[in-house]
N, C-alpha and C positions, 0 to 999 in steps of 0.2 A: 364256388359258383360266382358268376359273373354279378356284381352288387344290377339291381333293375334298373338304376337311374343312368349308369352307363351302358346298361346294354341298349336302353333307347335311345338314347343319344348318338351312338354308333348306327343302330337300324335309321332313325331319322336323317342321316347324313349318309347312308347310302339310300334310301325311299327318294331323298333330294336329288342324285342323280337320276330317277328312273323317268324315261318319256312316253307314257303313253297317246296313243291316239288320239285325236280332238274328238272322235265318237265314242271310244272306247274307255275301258276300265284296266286297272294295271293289278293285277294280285300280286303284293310283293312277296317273293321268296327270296329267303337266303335260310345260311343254318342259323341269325340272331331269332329269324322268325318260327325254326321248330320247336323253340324256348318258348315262343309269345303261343303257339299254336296250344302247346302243355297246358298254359292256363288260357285258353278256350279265347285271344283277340285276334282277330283279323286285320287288317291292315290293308286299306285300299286307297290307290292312287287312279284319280279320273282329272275331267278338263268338265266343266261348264260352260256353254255356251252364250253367254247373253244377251241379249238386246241388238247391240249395238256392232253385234259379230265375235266380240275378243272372247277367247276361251279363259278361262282360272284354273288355274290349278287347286285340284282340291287333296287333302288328306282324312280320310274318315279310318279311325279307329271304333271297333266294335267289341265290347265285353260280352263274357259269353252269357252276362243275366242283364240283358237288354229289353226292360219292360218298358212296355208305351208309357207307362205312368211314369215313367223317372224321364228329365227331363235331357236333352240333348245338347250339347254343350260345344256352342257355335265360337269357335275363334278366330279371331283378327287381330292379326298384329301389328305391328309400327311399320314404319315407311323405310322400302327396301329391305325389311330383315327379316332374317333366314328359319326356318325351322326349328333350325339342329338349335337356337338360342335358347329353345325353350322346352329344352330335352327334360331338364329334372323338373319341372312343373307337369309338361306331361306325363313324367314317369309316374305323377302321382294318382292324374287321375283317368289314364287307359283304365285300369283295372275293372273301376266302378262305375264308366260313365261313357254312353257313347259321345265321340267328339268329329264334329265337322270345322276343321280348321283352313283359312280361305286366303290363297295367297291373292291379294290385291294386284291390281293389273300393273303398277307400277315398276312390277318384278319381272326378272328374267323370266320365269316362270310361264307368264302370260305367253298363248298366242294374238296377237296384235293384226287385225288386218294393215297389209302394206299402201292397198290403194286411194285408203283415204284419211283424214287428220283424225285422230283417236283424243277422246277426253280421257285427261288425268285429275279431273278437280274433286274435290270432296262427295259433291251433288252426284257427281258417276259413281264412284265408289257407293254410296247410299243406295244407288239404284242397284248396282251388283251384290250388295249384301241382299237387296230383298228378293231378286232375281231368283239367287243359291236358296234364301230360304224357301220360298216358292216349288223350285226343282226338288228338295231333299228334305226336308221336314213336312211334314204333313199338318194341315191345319191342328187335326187335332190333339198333334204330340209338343208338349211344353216343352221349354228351350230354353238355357240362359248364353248370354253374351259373357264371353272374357274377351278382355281385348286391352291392348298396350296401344302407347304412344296416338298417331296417326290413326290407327285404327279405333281408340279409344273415343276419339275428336269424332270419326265416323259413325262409330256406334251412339254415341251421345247425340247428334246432329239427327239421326233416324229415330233416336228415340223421341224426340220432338216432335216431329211430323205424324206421331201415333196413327203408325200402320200397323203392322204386328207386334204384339207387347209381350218381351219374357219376362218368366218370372222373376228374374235377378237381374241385372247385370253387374258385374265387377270391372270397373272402367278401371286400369293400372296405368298412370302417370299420361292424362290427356291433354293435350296443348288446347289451351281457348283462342290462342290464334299463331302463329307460326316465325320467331325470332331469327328471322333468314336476314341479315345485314342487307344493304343496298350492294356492296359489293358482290355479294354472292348473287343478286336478283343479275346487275349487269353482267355477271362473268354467263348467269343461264340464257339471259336474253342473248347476248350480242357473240358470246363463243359459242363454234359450232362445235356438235358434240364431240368430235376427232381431237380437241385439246383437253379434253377432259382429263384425259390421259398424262396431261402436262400439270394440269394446275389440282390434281387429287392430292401429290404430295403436299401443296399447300393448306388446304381443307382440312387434311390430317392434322398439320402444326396448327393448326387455328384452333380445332375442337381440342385437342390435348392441351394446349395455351391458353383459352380461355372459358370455351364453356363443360369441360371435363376433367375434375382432379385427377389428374394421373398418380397421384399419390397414392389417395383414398380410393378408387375405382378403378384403379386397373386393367382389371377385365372388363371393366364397359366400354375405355379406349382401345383396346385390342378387338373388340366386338365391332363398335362402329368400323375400326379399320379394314374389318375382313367384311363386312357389307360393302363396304365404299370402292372394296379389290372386286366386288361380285356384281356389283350396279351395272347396268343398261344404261348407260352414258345418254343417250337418245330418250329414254325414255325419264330419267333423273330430270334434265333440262325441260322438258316438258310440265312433269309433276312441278318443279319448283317452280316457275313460272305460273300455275296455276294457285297455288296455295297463298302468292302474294292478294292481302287487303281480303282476305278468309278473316272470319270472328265466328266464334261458336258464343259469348256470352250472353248477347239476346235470346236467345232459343232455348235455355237452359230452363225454363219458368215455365215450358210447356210439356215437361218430361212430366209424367204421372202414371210413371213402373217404378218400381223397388230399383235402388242403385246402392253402390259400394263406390265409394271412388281410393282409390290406393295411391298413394304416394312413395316417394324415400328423402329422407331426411338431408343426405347427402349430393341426392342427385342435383348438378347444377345446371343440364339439359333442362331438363322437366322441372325448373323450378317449383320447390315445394309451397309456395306463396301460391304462384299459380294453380298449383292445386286444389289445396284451400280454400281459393275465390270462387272455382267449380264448384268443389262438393256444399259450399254454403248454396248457391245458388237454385241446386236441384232442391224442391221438394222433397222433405224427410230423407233425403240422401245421409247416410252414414259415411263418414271419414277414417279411411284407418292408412294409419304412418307408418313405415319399414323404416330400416336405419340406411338402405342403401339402395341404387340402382340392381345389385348381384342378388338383395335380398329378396325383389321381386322376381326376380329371375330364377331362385332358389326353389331346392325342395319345400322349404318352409311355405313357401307362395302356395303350391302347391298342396300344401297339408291347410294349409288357411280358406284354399276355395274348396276342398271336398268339404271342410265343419259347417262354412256358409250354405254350403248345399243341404247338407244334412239335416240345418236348422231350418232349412226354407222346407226340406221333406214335412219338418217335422209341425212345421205352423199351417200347414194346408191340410 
């Protein structure tokens, strides 16, 4: 039998080719999913519409003991990356947990109206989490936040503004503000997106040179690499341009939800200082260290937020 962790990983990376309609809903079938059908999850690919026009791409996995009282488990990931990244953390918790997982508009993913300028700053994103929660969660059904990188920054930044409060969230390796050099701000300002094409392989040597041990992580530089080959050129120079003189550290003193904030030890991206400095920051926030970026991206991660879940079952 196919181990679970890669059969989702395989179905997540074909569900990522599929396009459905900006109105419609996408049932995915293949034969990974008459395996997932056996133990009673569904699997559905939609677009959300927001505000401002742009559709999202959404993934909602359904188990087949989906009680209103367990809670719903909203995910956001880092900036520009993919699904299929978080194949063995979701393998862990399809089973037990409905999950609405939300590609940020920065993604290929997105449909983008053409005829007028599109926001990519934090603040839009904020408005698009609460949009989806809005559309797909119902007031009265509890929800926690997982979310990485970018998305973390995002989740953190909404949870400030206390609009809707989940019961958890597990922020994984969140930037308080954004280490983009001046030359990377002048290559997004002043190159149009057509040379992007030109100066990627650059980008590559720089994060493997300086801010990603290729020794020790690996697969994190192989990861970023294969986001950086998938990136929306257009829409990359936009988002980075936006995220310049961004600070989440102010705003950290008005979180008053339960938080997790997750680190890795190793990771030179997501500085582990920097995380630190967050999770002191929130109120009663808990800190918990991995030994690597793979780690949070692991089954382990995975096995780490269903126990958090369990415990949060188990204190309410």
């Amino acid at each position: 039998m196919v181990p679970f962790g890669k059969l989702i990983l395989t179905l997540l990376i074909q569900v990522r080719k599929t396009s459905p309609t900006r109105e419609g809903t996408f049932q995915v079938a293949s034969q990974n999913c008459s395996y997932l059908r056996k133990l009673g999850i569904s699997v559905t690919v939609r677009f959300v519409t927001v505000s401002d026009g742009a559709a999202l791409k959404i993934f909602e996995f359904v188990p087949p003991e989906n009680s209103s009282e367990k809670p719903v488990i909203v995910f956001i990931a880092g900036w520009i990356s993919g699904i299929e990244g978080w194949g063995e953390v979701l393998s862990k918790l399809v089973p037990f947990y409905k999950i609405i997982y939300i590609e940020t508009r920065e993604k290929r993913s997105a449909l983008i109206p053409r005829k007028k300028k599109t926001d990519f700053s934090i603040s839009r994103i904020i408005e698009d989490i609460h949009e989806v929660l809005e559309a797909l969660v119902p007031r009265d059904r509890p929800f926690v936040f997982v979310s990485s990188s970018l998305g973390s920054t995002a989740v953190l930044d909404y949870l400030s503004r206390q609009i809707r409060k989940p019961k958890l969230t597990i922020a994984i390796a969140p930037n308080g503000e954004f280490s983009i050099p001046e030359w990377g701000f002048f290559i997004a300002r002043y190159f149009p997106p057509a040379a992007y094409f030109v100066v990627k392989g650059f980008i590559k040597w720089y994060l493997g040179t300086f801010r990603i041990d290729k020794r020790e992580e690996p697969e994190q530089l192989k990861k970023y690499e294969r986001t950086l080959d998938a990136a929306d050129p257009y829409r990359l120079k936009a988002s980075a341009i936006s995220l310049k003189g961004y600070s989440l550290h102010t705003k950290l003193l008005q979180i008053d939800t339960s938080v997790i904030v997750v680190g890795a030890q190793k990771d030179r991206l997501h500085g582990i200082d920097e995380v630190k400095k967050i999770a002191a920051a929130i109120p009663g926030a808990r800190l918990e260290i991995m030994e690597s970026n793979r780690a949070t991206h692991s089954e382990k991660a995975g096995i780490f937020i269903v126990d958090a879940l369990t415990q949060l079952g188990k204190s309410n």
